[in-house]
OpenMM code with the backbone's topology and positions (N, CA, C; nanometers):
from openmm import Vec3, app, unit

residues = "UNK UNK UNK UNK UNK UNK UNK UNK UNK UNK UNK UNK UNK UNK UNK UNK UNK UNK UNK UNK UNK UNK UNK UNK UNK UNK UNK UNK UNK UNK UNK UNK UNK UNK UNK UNK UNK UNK UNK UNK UNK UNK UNK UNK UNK UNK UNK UNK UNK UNK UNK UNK UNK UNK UNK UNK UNK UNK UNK UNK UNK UNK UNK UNK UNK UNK UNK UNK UNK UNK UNK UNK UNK UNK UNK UNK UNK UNK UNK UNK UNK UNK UNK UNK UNK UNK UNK UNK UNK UNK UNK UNK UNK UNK UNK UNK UNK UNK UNK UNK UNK UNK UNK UNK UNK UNK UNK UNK UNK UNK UNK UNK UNK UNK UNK UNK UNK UNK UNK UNK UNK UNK UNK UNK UNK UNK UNK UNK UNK UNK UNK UNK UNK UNK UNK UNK UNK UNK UNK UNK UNK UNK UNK UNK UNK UNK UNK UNK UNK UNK UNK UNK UNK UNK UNK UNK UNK UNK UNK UNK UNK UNK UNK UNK UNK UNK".split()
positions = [
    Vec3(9.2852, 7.4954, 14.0703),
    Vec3(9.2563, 7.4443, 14.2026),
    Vec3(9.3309, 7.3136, 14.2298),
    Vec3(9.3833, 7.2341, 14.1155),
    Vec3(9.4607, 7.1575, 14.0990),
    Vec3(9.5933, 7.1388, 14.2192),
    Vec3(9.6018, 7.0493, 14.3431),
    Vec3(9.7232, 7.0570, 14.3956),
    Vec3(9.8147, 6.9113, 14.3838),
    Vec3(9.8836, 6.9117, 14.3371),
    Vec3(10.0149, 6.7496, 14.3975),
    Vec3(10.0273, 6.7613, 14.4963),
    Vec3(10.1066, 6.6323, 14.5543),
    Vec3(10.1431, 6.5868, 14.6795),
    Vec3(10.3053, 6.7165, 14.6270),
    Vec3(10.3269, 6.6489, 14.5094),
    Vec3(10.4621, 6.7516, 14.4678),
    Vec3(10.4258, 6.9054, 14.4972),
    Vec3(10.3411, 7.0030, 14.4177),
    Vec3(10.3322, 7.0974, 14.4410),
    Vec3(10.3323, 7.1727, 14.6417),
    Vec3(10.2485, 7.0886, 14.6633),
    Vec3(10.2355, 7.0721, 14.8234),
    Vec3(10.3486, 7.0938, 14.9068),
    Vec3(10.4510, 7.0033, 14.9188),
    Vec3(10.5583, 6.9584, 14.9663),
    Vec3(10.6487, 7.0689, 14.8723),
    Vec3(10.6399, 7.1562, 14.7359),
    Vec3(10.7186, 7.2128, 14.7272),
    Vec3(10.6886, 7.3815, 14.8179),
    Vec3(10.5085, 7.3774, 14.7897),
    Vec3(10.4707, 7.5062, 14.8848),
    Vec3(10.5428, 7.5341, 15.0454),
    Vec3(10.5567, 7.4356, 15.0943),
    Vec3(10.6347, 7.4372, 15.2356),
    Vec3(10.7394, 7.3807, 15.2667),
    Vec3(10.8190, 7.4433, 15.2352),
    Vec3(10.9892, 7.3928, 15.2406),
    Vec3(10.9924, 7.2615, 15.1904),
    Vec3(10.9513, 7.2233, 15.0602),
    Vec3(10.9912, 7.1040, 15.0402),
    Vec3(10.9225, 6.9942, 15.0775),
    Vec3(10.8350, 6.9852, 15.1902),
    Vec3(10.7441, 6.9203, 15.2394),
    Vec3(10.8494, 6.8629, 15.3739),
    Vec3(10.8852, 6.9337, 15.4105),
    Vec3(11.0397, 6.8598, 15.5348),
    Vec3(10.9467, 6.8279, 15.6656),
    Vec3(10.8525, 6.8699, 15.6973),
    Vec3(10.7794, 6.7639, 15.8609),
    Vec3(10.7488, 6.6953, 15.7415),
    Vec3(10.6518, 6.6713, 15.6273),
    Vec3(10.5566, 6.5688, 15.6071),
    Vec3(10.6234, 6.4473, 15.6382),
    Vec3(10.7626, 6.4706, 15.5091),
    Vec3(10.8892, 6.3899, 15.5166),
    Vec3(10.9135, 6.3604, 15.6343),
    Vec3(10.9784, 6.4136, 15.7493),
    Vec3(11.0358, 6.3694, 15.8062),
    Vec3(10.8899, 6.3062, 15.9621),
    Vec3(10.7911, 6.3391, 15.9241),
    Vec3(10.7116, 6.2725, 16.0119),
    Vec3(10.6794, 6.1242, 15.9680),
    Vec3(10.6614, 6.0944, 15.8212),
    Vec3(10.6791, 6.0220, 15.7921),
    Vec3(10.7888, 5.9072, 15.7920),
    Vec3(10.8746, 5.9333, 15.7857),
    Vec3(10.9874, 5.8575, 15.8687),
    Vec3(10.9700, 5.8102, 15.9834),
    Vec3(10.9395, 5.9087, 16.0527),
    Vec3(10.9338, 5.8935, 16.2387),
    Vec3(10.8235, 5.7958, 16.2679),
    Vec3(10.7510, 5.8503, 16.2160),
    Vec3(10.6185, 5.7343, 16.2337),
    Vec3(10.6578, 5.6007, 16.1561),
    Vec3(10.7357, 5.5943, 16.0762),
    Vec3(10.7623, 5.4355, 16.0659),
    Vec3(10.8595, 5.4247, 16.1283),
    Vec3(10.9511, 5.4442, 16.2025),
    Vec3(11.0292, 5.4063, 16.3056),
    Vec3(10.9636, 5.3293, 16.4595),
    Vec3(10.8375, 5.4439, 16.4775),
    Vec3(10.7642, 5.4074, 16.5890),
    Vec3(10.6837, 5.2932, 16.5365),
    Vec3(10.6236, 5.2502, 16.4141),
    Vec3(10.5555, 5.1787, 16.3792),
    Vec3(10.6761, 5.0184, 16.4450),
    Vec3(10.7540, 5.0409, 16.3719),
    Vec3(10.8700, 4.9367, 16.3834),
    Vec3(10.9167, 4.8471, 16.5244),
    Vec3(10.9373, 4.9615, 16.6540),
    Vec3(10.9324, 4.9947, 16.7663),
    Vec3(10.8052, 4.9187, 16.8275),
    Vec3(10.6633, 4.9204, 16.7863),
    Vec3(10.5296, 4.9175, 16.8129),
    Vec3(10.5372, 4.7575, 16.7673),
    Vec3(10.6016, 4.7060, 16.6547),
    Vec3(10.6295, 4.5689, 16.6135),
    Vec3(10.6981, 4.5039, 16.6716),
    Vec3(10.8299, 4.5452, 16.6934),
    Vec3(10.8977, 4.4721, 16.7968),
    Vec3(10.8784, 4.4315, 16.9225),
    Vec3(10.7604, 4.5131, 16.9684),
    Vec3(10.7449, 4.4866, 17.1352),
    Vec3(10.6531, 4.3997, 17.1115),
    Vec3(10.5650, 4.3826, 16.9685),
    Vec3(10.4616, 4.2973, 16.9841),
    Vec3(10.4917, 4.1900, 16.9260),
    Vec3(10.6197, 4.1302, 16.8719),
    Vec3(10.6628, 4.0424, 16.8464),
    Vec3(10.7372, 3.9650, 17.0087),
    Vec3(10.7699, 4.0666, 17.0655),
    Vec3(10.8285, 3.9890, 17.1775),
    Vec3(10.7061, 3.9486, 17.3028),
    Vec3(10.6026, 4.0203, 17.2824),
    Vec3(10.5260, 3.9935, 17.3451),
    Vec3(10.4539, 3.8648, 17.3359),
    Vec3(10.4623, 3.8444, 17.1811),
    Vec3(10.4262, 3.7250, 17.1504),
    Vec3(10.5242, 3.6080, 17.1420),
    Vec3(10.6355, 3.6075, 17.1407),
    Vec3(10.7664, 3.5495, 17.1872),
    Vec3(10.7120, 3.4718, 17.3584),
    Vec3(10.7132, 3.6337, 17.4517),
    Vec3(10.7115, 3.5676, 17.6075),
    Vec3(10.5781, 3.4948, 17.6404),
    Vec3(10.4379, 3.5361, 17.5504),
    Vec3(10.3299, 3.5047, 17.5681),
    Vec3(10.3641, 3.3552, 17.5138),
    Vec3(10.4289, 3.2940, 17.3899),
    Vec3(10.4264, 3.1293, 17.3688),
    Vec3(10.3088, 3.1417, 17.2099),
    Vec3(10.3191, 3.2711, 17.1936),
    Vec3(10.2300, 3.2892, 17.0465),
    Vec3(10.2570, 3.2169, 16.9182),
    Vec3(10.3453, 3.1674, 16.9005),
    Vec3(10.4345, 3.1382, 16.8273),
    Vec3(10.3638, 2.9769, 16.8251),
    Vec3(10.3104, 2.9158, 16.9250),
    Vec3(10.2453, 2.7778, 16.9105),
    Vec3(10.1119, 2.7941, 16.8205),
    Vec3(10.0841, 2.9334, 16.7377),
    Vec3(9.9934, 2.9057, 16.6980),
    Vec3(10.0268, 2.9506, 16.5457),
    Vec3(10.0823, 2.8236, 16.4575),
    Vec3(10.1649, 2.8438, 16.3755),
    Vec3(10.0878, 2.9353, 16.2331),
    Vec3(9.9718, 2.9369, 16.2250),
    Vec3(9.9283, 2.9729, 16.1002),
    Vec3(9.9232, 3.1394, 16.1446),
    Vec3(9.9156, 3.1579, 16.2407),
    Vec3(9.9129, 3.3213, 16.2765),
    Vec3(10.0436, 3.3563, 16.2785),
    Vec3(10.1171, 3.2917, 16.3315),
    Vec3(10.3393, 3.3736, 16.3852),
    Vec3(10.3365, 3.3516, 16.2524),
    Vec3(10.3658, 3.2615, 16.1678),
    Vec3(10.3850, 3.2517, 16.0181),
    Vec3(10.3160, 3.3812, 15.9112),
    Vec3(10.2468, 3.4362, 15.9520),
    Vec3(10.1445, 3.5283, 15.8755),
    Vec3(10.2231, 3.6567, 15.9575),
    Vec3(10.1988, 3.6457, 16.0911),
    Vec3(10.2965, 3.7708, 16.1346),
    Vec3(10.4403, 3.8090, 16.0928),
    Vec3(10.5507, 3.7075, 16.0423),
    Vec3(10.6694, 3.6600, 16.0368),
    Vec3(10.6571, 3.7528, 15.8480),
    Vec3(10.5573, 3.6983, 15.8107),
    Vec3(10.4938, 3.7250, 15.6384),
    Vec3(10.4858, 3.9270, 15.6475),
    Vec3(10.4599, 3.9300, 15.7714),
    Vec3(10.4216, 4.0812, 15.7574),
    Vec3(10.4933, 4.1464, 15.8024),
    Vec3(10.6120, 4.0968, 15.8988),
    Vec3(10.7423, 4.1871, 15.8748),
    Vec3(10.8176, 4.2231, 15.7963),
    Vec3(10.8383, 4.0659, 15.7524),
    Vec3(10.9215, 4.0845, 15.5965),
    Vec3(10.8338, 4.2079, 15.5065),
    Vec3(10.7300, 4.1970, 15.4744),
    Vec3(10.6149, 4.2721, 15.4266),
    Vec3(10.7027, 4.4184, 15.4443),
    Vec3(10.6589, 4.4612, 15.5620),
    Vec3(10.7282, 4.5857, 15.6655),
    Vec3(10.7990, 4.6574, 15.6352),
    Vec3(10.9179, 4.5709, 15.6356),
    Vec3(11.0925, 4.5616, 15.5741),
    Vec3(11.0796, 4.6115, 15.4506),
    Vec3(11.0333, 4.5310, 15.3430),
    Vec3(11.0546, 4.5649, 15.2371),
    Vec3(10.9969, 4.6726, 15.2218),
    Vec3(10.8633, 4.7553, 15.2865),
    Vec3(10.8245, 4.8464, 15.2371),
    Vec3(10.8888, 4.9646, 15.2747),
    Vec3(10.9803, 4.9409, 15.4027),
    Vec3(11.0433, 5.0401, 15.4819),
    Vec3(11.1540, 5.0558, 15.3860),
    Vec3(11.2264, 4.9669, 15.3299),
    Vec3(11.3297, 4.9646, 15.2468),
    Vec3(11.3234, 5.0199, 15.0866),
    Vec3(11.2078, 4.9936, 15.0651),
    Vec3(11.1647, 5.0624, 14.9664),
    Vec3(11.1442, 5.2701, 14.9720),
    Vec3(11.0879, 5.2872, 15.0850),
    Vec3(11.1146, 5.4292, 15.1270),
    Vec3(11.2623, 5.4561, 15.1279),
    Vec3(11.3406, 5.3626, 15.1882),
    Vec3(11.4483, 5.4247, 15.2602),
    Vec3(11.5540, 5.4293, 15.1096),
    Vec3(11.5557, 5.4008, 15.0346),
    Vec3(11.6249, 5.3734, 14.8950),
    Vec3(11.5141, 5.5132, 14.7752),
    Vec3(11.4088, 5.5327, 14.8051),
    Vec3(11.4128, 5.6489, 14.7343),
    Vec3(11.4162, 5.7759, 14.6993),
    Vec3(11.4368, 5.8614, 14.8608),
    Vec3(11.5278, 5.9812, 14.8136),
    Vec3(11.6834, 5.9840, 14.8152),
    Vec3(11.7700, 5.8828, 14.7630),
    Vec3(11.8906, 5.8423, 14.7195),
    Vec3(11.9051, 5.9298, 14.5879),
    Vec3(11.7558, 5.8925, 14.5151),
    Vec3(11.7293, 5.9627, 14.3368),
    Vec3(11.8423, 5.8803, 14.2392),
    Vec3(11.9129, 5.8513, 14.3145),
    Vec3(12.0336, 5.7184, 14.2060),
    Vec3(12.0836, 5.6237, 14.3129),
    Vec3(12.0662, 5.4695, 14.2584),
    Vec3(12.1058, 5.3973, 14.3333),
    Vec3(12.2797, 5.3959, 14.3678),
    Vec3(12.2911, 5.3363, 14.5235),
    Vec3(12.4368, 5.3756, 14.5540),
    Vec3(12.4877, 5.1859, 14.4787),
    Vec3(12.5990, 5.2202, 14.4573),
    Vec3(12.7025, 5.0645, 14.4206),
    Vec3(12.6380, 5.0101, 14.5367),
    Vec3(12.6457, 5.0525, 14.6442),
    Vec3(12.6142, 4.9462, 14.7981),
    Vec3(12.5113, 4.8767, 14.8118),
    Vec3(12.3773, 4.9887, 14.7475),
    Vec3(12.2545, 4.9883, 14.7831),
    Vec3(12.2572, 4.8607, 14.6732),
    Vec3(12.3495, 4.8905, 14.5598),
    Vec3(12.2598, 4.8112, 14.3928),
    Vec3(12.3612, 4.6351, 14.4418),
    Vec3(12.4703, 4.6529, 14.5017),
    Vec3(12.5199, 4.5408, 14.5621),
    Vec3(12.4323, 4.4269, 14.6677),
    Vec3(12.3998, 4.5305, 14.7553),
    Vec3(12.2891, 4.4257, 14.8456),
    Vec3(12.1856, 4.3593, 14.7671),
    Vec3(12.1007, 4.4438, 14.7361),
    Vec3(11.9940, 4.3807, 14.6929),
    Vec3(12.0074, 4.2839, 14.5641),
    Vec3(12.1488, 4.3284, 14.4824),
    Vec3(12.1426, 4.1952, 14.4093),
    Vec3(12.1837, 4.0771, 14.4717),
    Vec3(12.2543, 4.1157, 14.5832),
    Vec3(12.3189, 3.9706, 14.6547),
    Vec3(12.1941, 3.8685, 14.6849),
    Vec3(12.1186, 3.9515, 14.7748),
    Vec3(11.9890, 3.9197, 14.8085),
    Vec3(11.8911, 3.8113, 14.7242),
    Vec3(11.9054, 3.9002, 14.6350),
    Vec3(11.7775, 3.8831, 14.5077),
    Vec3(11.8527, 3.7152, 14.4641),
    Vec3(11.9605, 3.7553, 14.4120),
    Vec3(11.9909, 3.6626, 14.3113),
    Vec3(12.0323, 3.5024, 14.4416),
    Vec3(11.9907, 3.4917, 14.5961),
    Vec3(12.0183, 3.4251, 14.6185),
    Vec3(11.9336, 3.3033, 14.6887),
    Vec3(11.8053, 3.3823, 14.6113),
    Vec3(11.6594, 3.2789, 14.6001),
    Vec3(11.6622, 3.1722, 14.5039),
    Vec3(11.6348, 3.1063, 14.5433),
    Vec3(11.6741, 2.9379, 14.4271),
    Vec3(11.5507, 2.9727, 14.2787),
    Vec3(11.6187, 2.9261, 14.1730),
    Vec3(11.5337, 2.9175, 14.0781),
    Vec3(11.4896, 3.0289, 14.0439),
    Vec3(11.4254, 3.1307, 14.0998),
    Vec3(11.4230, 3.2377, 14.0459),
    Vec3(11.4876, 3.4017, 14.0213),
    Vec3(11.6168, 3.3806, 14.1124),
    Vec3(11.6820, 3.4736, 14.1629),
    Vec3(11.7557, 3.5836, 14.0310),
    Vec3(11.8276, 3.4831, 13.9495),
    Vec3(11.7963, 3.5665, 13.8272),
    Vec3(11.7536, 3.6879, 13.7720),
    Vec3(11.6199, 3.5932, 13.7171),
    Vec3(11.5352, 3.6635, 13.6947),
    Vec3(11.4844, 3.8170, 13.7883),
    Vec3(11.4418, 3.7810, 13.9164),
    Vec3(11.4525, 3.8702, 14.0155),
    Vec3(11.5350, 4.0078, 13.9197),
    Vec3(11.6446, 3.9470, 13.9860),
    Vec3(11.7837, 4.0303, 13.9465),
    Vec3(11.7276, 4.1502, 13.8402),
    Vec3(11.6899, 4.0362, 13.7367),
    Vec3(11.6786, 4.1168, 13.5710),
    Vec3(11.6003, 4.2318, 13.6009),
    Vec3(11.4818, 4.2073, 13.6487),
    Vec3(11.3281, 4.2770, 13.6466),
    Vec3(11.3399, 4.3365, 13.7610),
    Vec3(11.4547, 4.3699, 13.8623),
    Vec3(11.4238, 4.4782, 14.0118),
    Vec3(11.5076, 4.5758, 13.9015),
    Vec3(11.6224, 4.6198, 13.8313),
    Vec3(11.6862, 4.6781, 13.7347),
    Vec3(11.5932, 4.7002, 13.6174),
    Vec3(11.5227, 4.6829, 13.6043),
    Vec3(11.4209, 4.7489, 13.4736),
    Vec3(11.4924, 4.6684, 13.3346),
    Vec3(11.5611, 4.5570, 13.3785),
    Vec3(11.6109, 4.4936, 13.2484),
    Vec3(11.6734, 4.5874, 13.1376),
    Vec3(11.6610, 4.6167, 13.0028),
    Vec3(11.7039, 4.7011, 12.9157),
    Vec3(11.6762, 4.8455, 12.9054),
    Vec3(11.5082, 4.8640, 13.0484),
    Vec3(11.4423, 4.9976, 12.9971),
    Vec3(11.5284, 5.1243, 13.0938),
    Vec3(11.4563, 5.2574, 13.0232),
    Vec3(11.5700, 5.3332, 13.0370),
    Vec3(11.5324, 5.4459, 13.1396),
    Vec3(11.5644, 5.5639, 13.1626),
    Vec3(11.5046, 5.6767, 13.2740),
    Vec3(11.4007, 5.6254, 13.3995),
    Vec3(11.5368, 5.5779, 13.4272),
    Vec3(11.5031, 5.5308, 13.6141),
    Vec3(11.3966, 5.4683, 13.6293),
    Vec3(11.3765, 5.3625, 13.5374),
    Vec3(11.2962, 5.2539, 13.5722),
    Vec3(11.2628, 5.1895, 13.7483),
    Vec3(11.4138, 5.1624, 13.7947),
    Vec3(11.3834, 5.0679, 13.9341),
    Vec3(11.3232, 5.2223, 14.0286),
    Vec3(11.3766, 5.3344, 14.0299),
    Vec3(11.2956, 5.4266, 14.1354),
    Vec3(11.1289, 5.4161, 14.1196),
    Vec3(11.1165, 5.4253, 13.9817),
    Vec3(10.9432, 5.4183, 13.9360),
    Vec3(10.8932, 5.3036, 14.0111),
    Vec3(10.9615, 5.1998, 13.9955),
    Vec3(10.9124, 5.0948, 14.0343),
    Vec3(10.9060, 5.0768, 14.1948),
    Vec3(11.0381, 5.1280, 14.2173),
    Vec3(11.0387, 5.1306, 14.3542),
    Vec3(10.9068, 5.1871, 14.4461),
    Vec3(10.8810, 5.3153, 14.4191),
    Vec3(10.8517, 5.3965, 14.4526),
    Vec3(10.6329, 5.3210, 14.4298),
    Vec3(10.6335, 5.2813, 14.3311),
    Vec3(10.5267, 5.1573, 14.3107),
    Vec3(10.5033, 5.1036, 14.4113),
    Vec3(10.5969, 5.0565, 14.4504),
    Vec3(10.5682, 4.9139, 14.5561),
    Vec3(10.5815, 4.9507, 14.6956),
    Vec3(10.6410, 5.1081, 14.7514),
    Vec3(10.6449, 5.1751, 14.8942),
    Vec3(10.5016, 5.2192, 14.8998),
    Vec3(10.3990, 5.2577, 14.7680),
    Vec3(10.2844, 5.3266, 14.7974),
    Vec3(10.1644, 5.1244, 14.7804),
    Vec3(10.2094, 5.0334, 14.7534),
    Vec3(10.1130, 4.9548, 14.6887),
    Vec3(10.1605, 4.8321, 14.8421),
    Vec3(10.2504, 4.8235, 14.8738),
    Vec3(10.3130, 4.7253, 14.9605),
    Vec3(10.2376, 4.7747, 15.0868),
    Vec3(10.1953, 4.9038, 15.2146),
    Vec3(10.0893, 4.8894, 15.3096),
    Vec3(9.9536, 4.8758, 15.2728),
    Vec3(9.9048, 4.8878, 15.1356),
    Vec3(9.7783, 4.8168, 15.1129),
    Vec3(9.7503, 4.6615, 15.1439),
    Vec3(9.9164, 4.5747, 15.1008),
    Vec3(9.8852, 4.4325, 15.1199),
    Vec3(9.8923, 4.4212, 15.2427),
    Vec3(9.9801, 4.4810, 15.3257),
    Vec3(10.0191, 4.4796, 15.4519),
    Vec3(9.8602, 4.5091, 15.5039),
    Vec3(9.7968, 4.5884, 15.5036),
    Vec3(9.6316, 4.5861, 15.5649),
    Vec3(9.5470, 4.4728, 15.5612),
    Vec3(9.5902, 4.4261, 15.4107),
    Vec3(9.5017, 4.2963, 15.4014),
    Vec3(9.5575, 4.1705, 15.4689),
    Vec3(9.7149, 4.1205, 15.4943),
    Vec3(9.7599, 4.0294, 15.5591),
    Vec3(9.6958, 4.0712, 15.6698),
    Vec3(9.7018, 4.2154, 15.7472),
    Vec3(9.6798, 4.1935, 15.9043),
    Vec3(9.5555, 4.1595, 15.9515),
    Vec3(9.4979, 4.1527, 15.8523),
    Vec3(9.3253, 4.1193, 15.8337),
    Vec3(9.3035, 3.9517, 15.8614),
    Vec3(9.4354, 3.8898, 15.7742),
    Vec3(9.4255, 3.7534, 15.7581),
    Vec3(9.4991, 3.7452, 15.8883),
    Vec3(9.5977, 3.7802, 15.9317),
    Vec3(9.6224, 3.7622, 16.0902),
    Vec3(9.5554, 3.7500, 16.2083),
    Vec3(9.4537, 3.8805, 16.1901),
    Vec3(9.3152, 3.8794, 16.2927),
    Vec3(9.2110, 3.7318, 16.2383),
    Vec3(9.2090, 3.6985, 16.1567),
    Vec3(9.1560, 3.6283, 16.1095),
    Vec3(9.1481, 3.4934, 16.1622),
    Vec3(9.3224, 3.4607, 16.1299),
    Vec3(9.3768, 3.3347, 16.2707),
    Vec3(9.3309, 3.3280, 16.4192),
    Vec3(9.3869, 3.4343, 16.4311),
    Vec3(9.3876, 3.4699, 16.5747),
    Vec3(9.2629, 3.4359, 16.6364),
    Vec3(9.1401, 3.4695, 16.5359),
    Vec3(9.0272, 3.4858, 16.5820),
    Vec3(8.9833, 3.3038, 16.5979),
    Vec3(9.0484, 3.2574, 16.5065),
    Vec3(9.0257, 3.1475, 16.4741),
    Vec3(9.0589, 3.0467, 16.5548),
    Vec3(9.1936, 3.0470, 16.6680),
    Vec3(9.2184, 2.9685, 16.7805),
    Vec3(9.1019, 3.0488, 16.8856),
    Vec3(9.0233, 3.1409, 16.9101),
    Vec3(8.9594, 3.1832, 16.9835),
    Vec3(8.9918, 3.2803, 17.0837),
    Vec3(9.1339, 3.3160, 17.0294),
    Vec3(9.1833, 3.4215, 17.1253),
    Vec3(9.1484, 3.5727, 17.1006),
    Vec3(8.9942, 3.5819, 17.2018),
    Vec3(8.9601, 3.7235, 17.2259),
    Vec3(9.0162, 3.7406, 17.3902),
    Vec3(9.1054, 3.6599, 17.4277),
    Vec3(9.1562, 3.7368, 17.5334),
    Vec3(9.3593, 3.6668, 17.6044),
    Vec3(9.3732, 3.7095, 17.4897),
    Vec3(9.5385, 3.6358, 17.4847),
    Vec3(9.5892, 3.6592, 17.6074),
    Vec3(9.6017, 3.7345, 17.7144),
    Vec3(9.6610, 3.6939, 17.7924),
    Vec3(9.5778, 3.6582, 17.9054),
    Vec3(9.4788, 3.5776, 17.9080),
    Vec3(9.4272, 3.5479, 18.0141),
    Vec3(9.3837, 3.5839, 18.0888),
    Vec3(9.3614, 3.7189, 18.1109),
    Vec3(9.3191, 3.7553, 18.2475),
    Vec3(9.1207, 3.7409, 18.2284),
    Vec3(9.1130, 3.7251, 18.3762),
    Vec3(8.9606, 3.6292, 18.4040),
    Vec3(8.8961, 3.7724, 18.3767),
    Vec3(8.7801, 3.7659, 18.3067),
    Vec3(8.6927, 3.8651, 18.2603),
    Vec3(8.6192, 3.9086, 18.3701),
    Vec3(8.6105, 3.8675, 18.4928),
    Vec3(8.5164, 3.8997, 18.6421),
    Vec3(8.6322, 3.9245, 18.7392),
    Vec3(8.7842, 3.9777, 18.7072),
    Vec3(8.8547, 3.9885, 18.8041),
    Vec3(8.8065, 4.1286, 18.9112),
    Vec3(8.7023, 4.1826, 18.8564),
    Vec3(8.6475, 4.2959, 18.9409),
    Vec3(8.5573, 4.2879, 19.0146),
    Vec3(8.5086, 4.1413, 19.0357),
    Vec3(8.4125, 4.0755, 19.1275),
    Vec3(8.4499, 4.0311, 19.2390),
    Vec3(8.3539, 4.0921, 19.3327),
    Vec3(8.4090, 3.9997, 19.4954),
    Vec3(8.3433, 3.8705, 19.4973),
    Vec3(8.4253, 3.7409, 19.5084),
    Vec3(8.3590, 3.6326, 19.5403),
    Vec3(8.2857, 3.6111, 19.6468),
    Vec3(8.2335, 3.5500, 19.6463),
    Vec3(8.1224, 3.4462, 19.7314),
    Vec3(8.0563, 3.5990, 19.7935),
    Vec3(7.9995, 3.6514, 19.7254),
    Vec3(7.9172, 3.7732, 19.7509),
    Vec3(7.7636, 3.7269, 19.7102),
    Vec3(7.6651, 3.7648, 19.8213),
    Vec3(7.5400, 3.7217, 19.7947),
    Vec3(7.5259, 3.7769, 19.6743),
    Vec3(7.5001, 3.8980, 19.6312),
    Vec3(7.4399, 3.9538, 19.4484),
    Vec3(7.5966, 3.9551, 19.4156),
    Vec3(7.6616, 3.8777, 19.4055),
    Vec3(7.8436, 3.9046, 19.3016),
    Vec3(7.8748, 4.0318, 19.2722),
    Vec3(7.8575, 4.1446, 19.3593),
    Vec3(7.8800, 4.2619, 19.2856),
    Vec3(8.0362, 4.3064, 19.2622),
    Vec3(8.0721, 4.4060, 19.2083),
    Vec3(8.1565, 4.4563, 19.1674),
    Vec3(8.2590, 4.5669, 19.3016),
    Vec3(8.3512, 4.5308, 19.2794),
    Vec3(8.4371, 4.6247, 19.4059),
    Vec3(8.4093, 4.7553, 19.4421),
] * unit.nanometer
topology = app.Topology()
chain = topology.addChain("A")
for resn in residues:
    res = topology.addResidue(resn, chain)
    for name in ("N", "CA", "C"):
        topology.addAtom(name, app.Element.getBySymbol(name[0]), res)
């Protein structure tokens, strides 16, 4: 009665919608970020530094986890792919190195960095849940249950003997 995600995905062509819905939906996820980054751009969100900083934390977040998908049905890293990311890696002060050593599995052998990779695409939207938690958290914390302002009685006729509603 036993099924994998593997067995699964091999029962139906391979698993090609799961795959490729999966993709799509982080594209739209991405799409869904960007508008709400600019929203918070034109809104002036950004003055509320412990939240844009935490949001800013959870793109990068994003990125890496998107990048982490997008690097593992490669199944062998490309020169390009293993070029960037060491450029990257190794160009964090003080620890970049190291970085370097330990994203390569250092000395160990049978595709260490995919294992690993592949680690941190399924373990990286767990943190991502918990930052957006600490985001709402801020947010909640300047008091914004109603960021863009609009007056909570805009459906009221003024100077109405009982204030009723339109």
């Amino acid at each position: 009665a036993f099924s994998s995600v593997t067995h699964i995905c091999r029962d139906v062509n391979y698993g090609w919608l799961i795959r490729h819905m999966h993709a799509n939906g982080a594209s739209l996820f991405f799409i869904c970020l960007y508008l709400h980054i600019g929203r918070g751009i034109y809104y002036g969100s950004y003055s509320y530094m412990e939240t844009w900083n935490i949001g800013i934390i959870l793109l990068f977040l994003t990125m890496a986890t998107a990048f982490m998908g997008y690097v593992l049905p490669w199944g062998q890293m490309s020169f390009w792919g293993a070029t960037v990311i060491t450029n990257l890696l190794s160009a964090i002060p003080y620890i970049g190195t190291d970085l370097v050593e330990w994203i390569w599995g250092g000395f160990s052998v049978d595709k260490a960095t995919l294992n690993r990779f592949f680690a941190f695409h399924f373990i990286l939207p767990f943190i991502i849940a918990a930052m957006a938690m600490v985001h709402l958290l801020f947010l909640h914390e300047t008091g914004s249950n109603n960021p863009l302002g609009i007056p909570s009685d805009c459906d009221k006729i003024p100077f109405h003997p009982y204030y009723t509603t339109k």
